[in-house]
PyMOL commands that place a pseudoatom at each C-alpha (Angstrom):
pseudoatom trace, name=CA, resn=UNK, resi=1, chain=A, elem=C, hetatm=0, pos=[232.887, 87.687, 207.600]
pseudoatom trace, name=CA, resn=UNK, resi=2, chain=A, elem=C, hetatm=0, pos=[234.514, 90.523, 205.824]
pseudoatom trace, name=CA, resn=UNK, resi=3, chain=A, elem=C, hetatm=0, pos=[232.698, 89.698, 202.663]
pseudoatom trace, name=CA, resn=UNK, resi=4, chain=A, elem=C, hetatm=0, pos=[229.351, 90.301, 204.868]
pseudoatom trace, name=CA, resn=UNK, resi=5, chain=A, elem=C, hetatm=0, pos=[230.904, 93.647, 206.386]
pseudoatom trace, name=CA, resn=UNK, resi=6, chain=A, elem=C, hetatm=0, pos=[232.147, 94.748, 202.805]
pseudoatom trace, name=CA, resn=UNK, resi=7, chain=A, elem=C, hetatm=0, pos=[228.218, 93.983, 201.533]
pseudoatom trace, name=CA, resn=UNK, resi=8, chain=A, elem=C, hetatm=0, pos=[226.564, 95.605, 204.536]
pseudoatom trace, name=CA, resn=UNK, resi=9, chain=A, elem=C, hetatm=0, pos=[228.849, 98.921, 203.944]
pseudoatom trace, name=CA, resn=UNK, resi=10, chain=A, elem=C, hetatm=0, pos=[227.734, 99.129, 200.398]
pseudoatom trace, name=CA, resn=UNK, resi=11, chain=A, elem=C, hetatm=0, pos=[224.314, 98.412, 201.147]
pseudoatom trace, name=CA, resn=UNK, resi=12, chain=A, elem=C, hetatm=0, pos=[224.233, 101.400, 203.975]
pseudoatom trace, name=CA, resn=UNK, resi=13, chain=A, elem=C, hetatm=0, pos=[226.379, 103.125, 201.248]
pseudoatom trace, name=CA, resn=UNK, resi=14, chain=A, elem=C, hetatm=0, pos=[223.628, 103.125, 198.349]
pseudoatom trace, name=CA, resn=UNK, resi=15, chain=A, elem=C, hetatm=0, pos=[220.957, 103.681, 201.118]
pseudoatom trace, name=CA, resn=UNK, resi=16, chain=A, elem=C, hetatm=0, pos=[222.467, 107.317, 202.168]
pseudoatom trace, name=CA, resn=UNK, resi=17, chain=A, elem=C, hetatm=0, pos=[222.963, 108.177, 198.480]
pseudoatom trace, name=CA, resn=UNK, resi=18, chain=A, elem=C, hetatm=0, pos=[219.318, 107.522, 197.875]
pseudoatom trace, name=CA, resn=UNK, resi=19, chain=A, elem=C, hetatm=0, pos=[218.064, 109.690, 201.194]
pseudoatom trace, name=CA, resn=UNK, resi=20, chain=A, elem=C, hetatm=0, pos=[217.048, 113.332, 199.774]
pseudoatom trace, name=CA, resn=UNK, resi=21, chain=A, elem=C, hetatm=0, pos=[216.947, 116.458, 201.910]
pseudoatom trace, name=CA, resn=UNK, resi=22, chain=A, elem=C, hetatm=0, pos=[216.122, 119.737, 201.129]
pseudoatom trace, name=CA, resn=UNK, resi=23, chain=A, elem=C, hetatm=0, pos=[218.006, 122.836, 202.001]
pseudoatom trace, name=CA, resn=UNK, resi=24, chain=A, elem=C, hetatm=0, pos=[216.448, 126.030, 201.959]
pseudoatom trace, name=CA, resn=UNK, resi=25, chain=A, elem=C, hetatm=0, pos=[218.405, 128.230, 199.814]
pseudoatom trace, name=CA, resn=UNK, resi=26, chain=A, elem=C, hetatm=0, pos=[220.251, 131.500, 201.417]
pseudoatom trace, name=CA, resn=UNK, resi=27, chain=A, elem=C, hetatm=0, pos=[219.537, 134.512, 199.739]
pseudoatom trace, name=CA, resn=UNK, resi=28, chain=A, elem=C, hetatm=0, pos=[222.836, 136.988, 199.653]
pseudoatom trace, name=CA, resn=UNK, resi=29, chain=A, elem=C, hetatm=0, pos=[220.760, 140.092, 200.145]
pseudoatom trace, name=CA, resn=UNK, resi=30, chain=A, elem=C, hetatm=0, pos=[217.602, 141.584, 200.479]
pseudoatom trace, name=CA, resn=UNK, resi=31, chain=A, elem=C, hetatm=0, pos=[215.585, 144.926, 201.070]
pseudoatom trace, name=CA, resn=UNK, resi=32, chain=A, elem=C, hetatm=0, pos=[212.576, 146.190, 203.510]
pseudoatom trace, name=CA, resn=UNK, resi=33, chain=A, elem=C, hetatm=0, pos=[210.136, 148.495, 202.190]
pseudoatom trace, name=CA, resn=UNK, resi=34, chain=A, elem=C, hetatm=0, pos=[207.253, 150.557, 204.002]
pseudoatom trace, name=CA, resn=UNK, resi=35, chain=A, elem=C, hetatm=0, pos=[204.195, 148.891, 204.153]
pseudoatom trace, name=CA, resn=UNK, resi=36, chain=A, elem=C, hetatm=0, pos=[202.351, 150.787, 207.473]
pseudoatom trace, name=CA, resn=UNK, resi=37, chain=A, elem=C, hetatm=0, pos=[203.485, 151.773, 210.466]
pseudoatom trace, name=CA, resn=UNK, resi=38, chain=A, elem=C, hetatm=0, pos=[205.302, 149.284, 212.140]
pseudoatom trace, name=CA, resn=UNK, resi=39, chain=A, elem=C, hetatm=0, pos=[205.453, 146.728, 208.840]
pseudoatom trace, name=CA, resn=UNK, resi=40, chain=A, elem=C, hetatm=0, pos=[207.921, 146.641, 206.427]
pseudoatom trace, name=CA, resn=UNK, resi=41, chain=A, elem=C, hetatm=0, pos=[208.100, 143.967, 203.806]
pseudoatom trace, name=CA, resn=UNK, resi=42, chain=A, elem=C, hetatm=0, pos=[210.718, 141.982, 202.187]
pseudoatom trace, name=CA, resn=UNK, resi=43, chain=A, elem=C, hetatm=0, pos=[210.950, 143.623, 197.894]
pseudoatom trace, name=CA, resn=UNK, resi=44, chain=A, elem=C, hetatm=0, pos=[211.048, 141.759, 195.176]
pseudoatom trace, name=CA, resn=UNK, resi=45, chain=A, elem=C, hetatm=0, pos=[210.997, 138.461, 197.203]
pseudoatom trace, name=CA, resn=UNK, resi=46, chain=A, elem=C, hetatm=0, pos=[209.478, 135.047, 196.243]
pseudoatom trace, name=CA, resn=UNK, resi=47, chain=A, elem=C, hetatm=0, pos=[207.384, 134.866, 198.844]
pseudoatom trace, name=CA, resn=UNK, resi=48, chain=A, elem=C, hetatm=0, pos=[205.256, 137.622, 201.457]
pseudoatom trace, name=CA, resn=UNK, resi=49, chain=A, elem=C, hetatm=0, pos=[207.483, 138.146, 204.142]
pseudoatom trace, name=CA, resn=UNK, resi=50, chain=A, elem=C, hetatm=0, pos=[207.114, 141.097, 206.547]
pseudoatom trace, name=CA, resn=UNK, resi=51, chain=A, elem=C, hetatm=0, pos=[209.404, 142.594, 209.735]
pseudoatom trace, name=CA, resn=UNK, resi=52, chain=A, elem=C, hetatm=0, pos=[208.172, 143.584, 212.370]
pseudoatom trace, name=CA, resn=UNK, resi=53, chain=A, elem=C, hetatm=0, pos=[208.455, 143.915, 216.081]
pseudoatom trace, name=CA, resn=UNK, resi=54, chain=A, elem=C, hetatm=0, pos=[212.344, 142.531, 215.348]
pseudoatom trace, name=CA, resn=UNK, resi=55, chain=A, elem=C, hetatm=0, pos=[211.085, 139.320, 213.737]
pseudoatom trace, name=CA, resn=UNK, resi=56, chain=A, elem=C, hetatm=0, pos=[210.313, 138.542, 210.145]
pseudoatom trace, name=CA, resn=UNK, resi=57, chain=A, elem=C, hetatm=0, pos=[206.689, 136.948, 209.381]
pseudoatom trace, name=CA, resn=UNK, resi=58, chain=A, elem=C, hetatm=0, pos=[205.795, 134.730, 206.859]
pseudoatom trace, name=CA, resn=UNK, resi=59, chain=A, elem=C, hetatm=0, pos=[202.287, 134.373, 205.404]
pseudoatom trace, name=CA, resn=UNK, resi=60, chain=A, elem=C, hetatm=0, pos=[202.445, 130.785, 204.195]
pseudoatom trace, name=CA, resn=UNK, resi=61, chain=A, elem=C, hetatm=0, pos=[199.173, 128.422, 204.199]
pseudoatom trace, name=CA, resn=UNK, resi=62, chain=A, elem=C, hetatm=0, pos=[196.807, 130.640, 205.572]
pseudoatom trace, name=CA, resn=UNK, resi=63, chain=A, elem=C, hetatm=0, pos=[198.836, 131.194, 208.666]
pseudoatom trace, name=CA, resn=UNK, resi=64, chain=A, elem=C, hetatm=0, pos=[201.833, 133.153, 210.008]
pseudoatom trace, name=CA, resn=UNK, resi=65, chain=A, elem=C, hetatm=0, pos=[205.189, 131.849, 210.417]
pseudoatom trace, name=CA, resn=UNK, resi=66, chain=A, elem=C, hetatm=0, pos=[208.175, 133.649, 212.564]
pseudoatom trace, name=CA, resn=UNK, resi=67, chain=A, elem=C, hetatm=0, pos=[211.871, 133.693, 212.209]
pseudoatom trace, name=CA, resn=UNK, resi=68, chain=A, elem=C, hetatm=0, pos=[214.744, 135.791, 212.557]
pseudoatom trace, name=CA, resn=UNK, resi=69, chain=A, elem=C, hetatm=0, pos=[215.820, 135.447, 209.508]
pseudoatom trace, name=CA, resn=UNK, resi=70, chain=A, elem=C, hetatm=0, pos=[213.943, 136.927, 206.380]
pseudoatom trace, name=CA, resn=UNK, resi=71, chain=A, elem=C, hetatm=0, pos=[214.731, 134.032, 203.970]
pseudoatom trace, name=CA, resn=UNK, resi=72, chain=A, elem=C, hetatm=0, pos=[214.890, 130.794, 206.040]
pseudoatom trace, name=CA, resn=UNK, resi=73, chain=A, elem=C, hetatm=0, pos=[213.711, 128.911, 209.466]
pseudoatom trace, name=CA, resn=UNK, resi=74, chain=A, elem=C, hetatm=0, pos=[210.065, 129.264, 209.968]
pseudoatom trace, name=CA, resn=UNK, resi=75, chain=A, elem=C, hetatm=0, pos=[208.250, 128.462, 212.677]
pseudoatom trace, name=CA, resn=UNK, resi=76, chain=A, elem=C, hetatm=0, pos=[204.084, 128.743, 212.804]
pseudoatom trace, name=CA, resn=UNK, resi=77, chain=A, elem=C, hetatm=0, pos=[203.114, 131.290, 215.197]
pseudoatom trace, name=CA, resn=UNK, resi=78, chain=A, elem=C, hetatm=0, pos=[199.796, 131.597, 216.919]
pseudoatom trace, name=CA, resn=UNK, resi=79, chain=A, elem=C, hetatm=0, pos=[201.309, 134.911, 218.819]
pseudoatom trace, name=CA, resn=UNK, resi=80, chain=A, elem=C, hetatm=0, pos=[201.417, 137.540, 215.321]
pseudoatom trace, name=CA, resn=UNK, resi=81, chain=A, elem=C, hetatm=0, pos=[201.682, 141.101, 215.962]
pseudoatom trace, name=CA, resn=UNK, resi=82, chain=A, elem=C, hetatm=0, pos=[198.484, 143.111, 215.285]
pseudoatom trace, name=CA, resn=UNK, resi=83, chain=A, elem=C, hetatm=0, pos=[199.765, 145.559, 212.765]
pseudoatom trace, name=CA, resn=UNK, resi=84, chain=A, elem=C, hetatm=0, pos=[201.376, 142.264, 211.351]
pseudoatom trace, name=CA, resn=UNK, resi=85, chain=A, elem=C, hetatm=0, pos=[197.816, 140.649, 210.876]
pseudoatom trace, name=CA, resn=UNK, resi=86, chain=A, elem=C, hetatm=0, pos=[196.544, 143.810, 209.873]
pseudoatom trace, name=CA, resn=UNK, resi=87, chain=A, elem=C, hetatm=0, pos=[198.064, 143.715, 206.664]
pseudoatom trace, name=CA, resn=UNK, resi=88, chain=A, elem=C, hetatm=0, pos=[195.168, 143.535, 204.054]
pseudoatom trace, name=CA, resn=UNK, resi=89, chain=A, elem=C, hetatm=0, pos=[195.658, 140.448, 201.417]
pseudoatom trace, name=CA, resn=UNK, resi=90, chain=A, elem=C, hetatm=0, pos=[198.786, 139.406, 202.725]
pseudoatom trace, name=CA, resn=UNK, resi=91, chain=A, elem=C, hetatm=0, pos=[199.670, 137.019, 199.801]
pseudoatom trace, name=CA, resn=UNK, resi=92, chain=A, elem=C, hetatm=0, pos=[199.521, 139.694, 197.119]
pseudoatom trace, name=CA, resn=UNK, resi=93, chain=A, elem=C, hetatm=0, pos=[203.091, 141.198, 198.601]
pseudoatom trace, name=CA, resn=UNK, resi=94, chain=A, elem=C, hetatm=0, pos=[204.952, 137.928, 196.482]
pseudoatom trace, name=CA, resn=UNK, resi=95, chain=A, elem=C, hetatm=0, pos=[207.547, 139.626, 194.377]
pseudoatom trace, name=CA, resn=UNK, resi=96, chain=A, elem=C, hetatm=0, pos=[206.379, 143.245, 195.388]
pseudoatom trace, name=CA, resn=UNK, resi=97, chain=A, elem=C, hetatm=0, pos=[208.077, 145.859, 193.926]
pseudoatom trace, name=CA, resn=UNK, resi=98, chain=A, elem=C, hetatm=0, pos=[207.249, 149.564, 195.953]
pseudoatom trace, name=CA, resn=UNK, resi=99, chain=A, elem=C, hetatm=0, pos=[206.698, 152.703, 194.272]
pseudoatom trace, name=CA, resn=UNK, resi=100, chain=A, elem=C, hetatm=0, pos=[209.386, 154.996, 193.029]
pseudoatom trace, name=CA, resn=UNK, resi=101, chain=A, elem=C, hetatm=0, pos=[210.584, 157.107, 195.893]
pseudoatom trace, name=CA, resn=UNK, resi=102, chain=A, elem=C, hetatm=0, pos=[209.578, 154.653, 198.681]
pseudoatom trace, name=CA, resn=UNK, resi=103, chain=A, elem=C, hetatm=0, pos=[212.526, 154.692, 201.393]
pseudoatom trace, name=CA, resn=UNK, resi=104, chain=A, elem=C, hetatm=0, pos=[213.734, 151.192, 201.598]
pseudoatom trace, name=CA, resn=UNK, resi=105, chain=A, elem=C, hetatm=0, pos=[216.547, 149.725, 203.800]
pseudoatom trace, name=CA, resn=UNK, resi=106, chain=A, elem=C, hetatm=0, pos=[218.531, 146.690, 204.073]
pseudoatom trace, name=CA, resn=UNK, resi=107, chain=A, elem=C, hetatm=0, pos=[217.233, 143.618, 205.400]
pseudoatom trace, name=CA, resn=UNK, resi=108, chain=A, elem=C, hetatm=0, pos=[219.065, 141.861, 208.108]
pseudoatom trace, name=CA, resn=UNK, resi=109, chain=A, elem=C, hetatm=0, pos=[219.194, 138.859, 210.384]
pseudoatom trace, name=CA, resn=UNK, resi=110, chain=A, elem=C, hetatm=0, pos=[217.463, 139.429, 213.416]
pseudoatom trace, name=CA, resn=UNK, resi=111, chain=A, elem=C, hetatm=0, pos=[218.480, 138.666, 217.391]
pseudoatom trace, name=CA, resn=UNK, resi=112, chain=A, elem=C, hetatm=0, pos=[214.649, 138.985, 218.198]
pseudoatom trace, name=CA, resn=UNK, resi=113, chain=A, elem=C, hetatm=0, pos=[212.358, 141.804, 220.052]
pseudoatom trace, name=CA, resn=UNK, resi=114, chain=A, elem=C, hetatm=0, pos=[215.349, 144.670, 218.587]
pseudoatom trace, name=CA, resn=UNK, resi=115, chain=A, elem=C, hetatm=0, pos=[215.253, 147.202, 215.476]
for i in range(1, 115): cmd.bond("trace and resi %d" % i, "trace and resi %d" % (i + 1))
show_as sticks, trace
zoom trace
């Protein structure tokens, strides 16, 4: 009996170790830049990511995805701001770097619906 329990453990053992999860990695810091009014994106960052209307959007597979936080938990959203959507070519803020003398501010992590 204990030679079945000792075999089962290993089994679920080398089961776990094979099981693979991805983490999104947290970013220590990041910075919003003017965009329009209303819109400020996320410089110098992988990925387009806006904040607006105390949420940060995501343009990610031809849609919009919401989340308090600028670098991590996305959620699709059918319910995107208008100056949000507004932005023209979305995708091409990846990495954006602003112009010299742009005002830019720290990003932080958003309670929702506050500036």
């Amino acid at each position: 009996m204990l030679r079945h329990v000792l075999v089962l453990a290993l089994s679920l053992g080398l089961a776990g170790a094979a099981c693979y999860t991805e983490e999104e990695y947290a970013y220590p810091s990041a910075n919003l830049a003017y965009v329009s009014p209303g819109v400020e994106v996320v410089a110098g960052y992988d990925y387009p990511v806006f904040y607006s209307d105390g949420y940060y959007w995501r343009w990610s597979n031809n849609g919009w995805y919401r989340s308090a936080r600028w670098d991590r938990g996305w959620a699709y959203s059918a319910h995107v701001p208008e100056h949000v959507r507004g932005v023209a070519h979305p995708w091409t803020y990846s990495h954006y770097h602003p112009a010299p003398g742009v005002a830019m501010r720290p990003a932080h992590v958003s309670g929702g619906h506050h500036r």
